[in-house]
C-alpha positions as CSV (number, residue, x, y, z in Angstrom):
1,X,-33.3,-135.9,-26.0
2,X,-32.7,-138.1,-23.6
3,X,-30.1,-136.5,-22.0
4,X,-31.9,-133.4,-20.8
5,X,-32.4,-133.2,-17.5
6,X,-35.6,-131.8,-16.2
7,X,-34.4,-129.0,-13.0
8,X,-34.6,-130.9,-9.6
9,X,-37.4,-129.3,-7.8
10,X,-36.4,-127.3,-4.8
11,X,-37.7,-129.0,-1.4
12,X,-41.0,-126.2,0.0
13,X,-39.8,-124.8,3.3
14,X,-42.1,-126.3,6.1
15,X,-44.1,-123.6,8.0
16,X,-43.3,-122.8,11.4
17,X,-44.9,-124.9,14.0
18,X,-47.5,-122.6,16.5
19,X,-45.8,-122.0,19.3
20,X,-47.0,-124.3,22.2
21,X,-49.7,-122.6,24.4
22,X,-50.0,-123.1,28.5
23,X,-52.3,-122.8,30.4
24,X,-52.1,-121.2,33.9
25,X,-54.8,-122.2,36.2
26,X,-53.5,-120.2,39.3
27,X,-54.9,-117.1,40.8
28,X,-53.2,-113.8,38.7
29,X,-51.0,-111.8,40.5
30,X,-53.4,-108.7,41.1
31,X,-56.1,-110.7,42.7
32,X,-53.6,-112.3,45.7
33,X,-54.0,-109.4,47.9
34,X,-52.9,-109.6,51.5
35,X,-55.5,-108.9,53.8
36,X,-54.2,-105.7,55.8
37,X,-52.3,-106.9,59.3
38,X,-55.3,-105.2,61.3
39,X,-57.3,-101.5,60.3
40,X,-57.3,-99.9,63.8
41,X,-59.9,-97.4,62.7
42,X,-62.4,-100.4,61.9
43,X,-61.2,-102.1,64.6
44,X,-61.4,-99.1,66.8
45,X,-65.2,-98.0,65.9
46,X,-66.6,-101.8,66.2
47,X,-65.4,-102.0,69.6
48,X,-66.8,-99.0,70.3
49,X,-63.4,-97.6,72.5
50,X,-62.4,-93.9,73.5
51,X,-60.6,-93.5,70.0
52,X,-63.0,-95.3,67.9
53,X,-65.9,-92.6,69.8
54,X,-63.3,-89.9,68.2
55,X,-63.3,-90.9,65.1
56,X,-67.2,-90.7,64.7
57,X,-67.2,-87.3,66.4
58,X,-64.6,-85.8,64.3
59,X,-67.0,-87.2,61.2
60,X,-70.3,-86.0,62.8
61,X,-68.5,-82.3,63.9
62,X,-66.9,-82.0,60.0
63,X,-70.9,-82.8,58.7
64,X,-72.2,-80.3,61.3
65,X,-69.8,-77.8,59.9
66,X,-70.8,-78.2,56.4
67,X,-74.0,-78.1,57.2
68,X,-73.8,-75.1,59.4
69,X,-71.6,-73.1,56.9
70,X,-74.8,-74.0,54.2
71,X,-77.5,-72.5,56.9
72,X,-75.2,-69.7,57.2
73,X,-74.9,-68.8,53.9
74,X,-78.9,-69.6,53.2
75,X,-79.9,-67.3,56.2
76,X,-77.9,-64.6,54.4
77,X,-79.2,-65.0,51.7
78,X,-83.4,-64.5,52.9
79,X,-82.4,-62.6,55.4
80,X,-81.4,-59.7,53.6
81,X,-84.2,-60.0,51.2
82,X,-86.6,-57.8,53.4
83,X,-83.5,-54.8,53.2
84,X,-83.7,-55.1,49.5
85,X,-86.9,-54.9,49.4
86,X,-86.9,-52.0,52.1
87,X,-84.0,-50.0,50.2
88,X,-86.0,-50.5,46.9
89,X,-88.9,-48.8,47.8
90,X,-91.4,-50.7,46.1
91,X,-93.4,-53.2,48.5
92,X,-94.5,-55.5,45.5
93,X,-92.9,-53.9,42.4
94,X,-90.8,-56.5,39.8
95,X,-87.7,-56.4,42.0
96,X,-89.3,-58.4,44.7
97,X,-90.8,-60.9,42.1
98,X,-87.0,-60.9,40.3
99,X,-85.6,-61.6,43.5
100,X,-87.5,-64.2,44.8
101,X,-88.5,-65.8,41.5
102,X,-84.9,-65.7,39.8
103,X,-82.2,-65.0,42.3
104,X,-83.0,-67.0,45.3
105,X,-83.9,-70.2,44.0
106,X,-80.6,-70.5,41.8
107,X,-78.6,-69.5,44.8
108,X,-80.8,-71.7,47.0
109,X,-79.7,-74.6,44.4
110,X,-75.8,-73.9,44.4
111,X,-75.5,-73.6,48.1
112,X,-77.5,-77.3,48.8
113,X,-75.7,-78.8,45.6
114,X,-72.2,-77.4,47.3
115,X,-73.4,-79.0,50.7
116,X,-74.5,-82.5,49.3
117,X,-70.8,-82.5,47.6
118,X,-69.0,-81.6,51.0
119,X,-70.7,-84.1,53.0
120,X,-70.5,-86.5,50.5
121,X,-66.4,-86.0,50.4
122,X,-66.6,-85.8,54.3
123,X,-68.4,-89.5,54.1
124,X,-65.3,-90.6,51.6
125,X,-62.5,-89.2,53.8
126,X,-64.0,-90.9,56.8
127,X,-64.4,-94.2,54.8
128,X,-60.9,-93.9,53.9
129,X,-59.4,-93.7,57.1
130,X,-61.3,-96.7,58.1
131,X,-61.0,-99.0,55.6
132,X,-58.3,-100.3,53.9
133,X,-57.5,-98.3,50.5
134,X,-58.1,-100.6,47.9
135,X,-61.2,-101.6,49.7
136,X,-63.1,-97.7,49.7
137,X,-66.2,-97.3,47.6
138,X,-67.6,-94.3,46.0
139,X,-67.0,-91.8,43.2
140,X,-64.5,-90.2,45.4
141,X,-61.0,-91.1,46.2
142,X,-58.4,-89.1,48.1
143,X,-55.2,-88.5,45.8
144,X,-52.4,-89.4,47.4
């Protein structure tokens, strides 16, 4: 019995080593930004020049618009209430209550919400004209 031979064991396979980690202690690539070569429009307003003075009265006649277009539309609004009212017949029957109670004040509500969002975008163009792109703040960004 000598002469059997117990089977050789196979050698395990080594597992494979982790590859080697590095470690980069420079700035990352999105972070190293150029500062822009100069914004005129900043440049422009701070130094308070003929163009700069245009830029501020284009943003101040655009808010005057807006808000303008909103009086417009409110003034239309009340002021034909009192032809209603006259067309009706009724001096204080429930039309007058329904319109004042229920109509005006959700139209009242539309028309400042639609002004507080136009000058708000107004505000956002301007700042995007002045500053640098990746720089401007706000909910609202200009596609493009």
């Amino acid at each position: 019995m000598a002469d059997q031979q117990q089977p050789h064991a196979l050698p395990q396979p080594q597992p494979p080593s982790p590859p080697r980690r590095e470690i980069v202690t420079g700035v990352p690539r999105g972070t190293r930004r150029r500062p822009p070569a100069h914004t005129p429009a900043r440049s422009e307003i701070s130094e308070q020049t003929t163009l700069g003075a245009t830029y501020v009265r284009a943003l101040m006649r655009s808010q005057l618009r807006a808000g303008l277009g909103a009086l417009g539309v409110l003034a239309l609004l009340v002021g034909t209430l009192p032809v209603l009212f006259t067309l009706s017949g009724s001096g204080s029957g429930p039309l007058v209550w329904v319109a004042l109670g229920l109509a005006a004040y959700p139209l009242m509500w539309l028309i400042a919400r639609w002004y507080v969002t136009r000058a708000e975008r107004n505000e956002a163009d301007f700042t995007g004209l002045v500053m640098d792109p990746a720089e401007v703040p706000g909910p609202y960004r200009r596609p493009g």
